[in-house]
N, C-alpha and C positions, 0 to 999 in steps of 0.2 A: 504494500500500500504506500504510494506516495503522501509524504509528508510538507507542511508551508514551512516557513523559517519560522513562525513560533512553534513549529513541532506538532500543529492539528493536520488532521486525516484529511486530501485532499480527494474529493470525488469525480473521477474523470470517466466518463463516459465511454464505455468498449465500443460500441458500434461506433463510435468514432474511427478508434483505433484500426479493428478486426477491415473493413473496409482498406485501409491504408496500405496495410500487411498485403491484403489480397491481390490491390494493386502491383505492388512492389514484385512479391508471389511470382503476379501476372509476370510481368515482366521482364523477370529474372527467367521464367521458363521458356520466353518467347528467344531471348538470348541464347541461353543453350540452347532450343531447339534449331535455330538458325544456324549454328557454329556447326553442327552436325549434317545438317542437310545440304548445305550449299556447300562443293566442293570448291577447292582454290580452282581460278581459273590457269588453264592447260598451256604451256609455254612454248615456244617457237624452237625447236630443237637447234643446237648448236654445230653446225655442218664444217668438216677443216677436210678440203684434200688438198696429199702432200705432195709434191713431186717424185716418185722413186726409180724404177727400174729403165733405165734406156740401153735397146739394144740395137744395131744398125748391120744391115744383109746386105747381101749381093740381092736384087729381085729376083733375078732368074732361079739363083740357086736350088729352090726349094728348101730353104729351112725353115720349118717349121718354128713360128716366134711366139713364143708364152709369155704373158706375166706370168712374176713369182707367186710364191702364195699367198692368198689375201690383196693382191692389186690387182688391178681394172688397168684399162687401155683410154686412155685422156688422148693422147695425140698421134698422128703419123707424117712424116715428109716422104719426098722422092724426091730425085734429081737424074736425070738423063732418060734414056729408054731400060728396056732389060737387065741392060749389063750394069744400069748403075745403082746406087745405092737405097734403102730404105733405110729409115728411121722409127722405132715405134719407141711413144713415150705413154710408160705405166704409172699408177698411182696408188696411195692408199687412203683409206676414208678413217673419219674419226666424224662419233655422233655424239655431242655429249660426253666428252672423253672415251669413247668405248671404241676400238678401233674393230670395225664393219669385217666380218667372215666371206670369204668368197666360196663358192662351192669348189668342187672339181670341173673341170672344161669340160664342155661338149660339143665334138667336132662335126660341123655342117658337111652336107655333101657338096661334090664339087661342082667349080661352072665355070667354065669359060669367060676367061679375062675381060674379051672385050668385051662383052654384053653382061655383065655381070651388076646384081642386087642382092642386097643380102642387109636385112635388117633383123635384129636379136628376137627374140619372143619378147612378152609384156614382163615389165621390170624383170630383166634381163640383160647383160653389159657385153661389152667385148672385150675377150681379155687375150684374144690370140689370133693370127692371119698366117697362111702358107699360100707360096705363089712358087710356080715354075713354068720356066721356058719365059715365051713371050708372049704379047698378046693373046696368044691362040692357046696359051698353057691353059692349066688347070689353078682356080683356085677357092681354098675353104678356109672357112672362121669358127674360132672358137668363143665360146660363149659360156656365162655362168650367174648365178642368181648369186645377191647378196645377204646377209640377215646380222642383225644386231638383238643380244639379248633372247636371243630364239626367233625373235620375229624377222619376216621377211622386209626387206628397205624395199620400197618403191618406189617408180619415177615417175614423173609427169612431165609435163609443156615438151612433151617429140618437137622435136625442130631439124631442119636440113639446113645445111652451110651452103653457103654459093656456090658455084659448079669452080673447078679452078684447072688452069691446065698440066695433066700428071706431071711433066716432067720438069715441071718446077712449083711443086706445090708441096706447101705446109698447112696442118689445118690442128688444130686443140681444143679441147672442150671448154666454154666457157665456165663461170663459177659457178660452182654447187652443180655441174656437168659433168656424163662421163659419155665416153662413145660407145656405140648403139647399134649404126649400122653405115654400110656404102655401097657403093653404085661408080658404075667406071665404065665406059662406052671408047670402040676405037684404040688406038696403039697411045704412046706415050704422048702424042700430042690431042688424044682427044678429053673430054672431061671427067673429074672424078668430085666427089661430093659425098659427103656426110652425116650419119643422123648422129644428134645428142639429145639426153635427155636429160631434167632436172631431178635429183635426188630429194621425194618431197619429204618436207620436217614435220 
């Protein structure tokens, strides 16, 4: 029982009070219940690719060019006809700090240089190319799925680079890109061109 300062029995009215509390109550429950329901909103993943493996062939040769394990294929050059050189430039992904799994390759059948198309399956990369002879040779690509955390990564916005002429052309994926697929028509002076896709977050 509340007391005054000369020390008599103050009478204070509950339903005052009990109201108050209820209030209060109220809204302390409405707080938690809020704090549990509504999840944090979902964050734009943190996408890093590195630069890693470059290896550079004779074209003609037939050697078969892989990335290592866990890189993808970001770029390729030529210069000359046949007999001159390629370049393939490999990468690695990092999502989130978590550096991105590649599967094992799987090797496309073959087709004919000069009339040649070849785009990956849906989120799907390319992580390896074999060519022999000339024009008229044979050539296949290898491809592989990627996954982070067990889940599969996938790509969106497909896009083709401008046509360019083989035997002097350089082509790389832009950011948050890897290569996808290509298309080559004609000998070393007819065009070749590119897909990339974007790695979505």
């Amino acid at each position: 029982m509340a007391m005054d300062v000369a020390g008599q029995a103050l009478e204070i009215p509950m339903r005052h009070i009990r109201p108050t509390l209820a209030t209060l109550t109220g809204t302390l429950l409405t707080l938690t219940l809020t704090g549990i329901t509504h999840a944090a909103p979902a964050h734009a993943a943190e996408i890093i690719i590195i630069d890693g493996y470059t290896e550079t062939v004779k074209e003609s040769a037939g050697i078969p060019v892989a990335c290592p394990t866990n890189q993808v294929l970001l770029g390729r050059a030529h210069s000359g006809d046949e007999n001159g050189s390629t370049t393939y430039y490999c990468g690695l992904i990092l999502i989130d700090g978590q550096q991105v799994r590649v599967s094992a390759p799987s090797w496309s059948s073959q087709q004919r240089e000069s009339n040649s198309f070849f785009a990956a399956p849906p989120n799907e990369v390319l992580v390896g190319r074999q060519h022999s002879g000339d024009e008229n040779g044979p050539t296949r690509y290898a491809t592989a799925s990627m996954s982070v955390w067990g889940r599969t990564v996938e790509l969106t916005s497909y896009r083709w680079s401008p046509s360019q002429r083989e035997s002097n052309s350089h082509s790389k994926a832009g950011d948050y890109e890897v290569m996808t697929g290509r298309q080559h028509s004609g000998d070393e002076n007819g065009q070749t061109r590119y897909q990339y896709a974007r790695i979505s977050d």
